[in-house]
N, C-alpha and C positions, 0 to 999 in steps of 0.2 A: 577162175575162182578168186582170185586177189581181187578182180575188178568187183565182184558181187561184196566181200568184205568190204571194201572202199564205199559203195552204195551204199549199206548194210548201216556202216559206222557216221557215212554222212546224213542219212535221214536219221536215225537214234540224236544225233548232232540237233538235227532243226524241230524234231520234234520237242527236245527240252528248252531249248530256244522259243518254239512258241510257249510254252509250258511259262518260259518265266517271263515272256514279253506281253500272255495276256491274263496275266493275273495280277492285282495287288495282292500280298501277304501282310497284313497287317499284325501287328503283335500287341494283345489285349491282356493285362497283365501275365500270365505265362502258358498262353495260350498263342497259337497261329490259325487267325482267320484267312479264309481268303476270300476274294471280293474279285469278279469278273471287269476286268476294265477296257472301256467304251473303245480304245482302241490301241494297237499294239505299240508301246514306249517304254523306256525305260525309269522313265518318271514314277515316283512315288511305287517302283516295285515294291520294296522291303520297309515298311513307316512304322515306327513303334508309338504308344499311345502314351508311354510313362513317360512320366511327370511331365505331362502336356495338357493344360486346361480343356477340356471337351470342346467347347467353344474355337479352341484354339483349332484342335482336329476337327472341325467342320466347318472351317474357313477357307480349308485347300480344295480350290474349285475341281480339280483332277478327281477327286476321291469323294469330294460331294454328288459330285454328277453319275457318279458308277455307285453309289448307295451304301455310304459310309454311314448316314445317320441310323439306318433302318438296322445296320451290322451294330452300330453299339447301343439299341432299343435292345436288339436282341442277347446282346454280352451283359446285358443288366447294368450299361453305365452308363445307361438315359433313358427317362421312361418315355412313353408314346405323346406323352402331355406337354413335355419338356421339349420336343423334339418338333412338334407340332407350336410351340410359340417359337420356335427358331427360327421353323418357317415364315411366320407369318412375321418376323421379325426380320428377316430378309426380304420378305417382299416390300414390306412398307419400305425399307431402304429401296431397296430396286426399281422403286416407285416415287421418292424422294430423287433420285438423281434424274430421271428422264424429266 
């Protein structure tokens, strides 16, 4: 019976484990988004968006690539239009260095 406790206690253990290794939680004024990330790190788990220029939060490749822009279209602190010349303002750079 101890040995199944042990089990018991060690999976509850790796399941919150995965729980915080594959999600970003992001914090949008007093809110907690989360955001599914591309693979399991401890990188940018917990990133808060205040008093951080937009711009600024969508320069972190980590949380760019796992769909940070599309999360704050949808938190209303960036519209589709805005977000969309970001892109396209990214690529022209990305396009610019090669």
């Amino acid at each position: 019976m101890a040995f199944l406790k042990k089990l018991l206690t060690l999976g509850v253990i790796c399941l919150i484990s995965y729980f915080v290794l594959g999600f970003h939680y992001i914090i949008i004024d007093k809110s907690i988004k989360v955001l599914k990330k591309s693979e399991l790190t401890l990188k940018y788990t917990f990133y808060s968006t205040k008093a951080k220029e937009i711009e600024k939060v969508l320069e972190v490749p980590e949380l760019w690539n796992d769909g940070i822009g599309e999360l704050l279209v949808q938190a209303g602190k960036l519209t589709q239009e805005e977000l969309e010349a970001y892109i396209a303002k990214k690529e022209a750079q990305e396009a610019g260095e090669y």
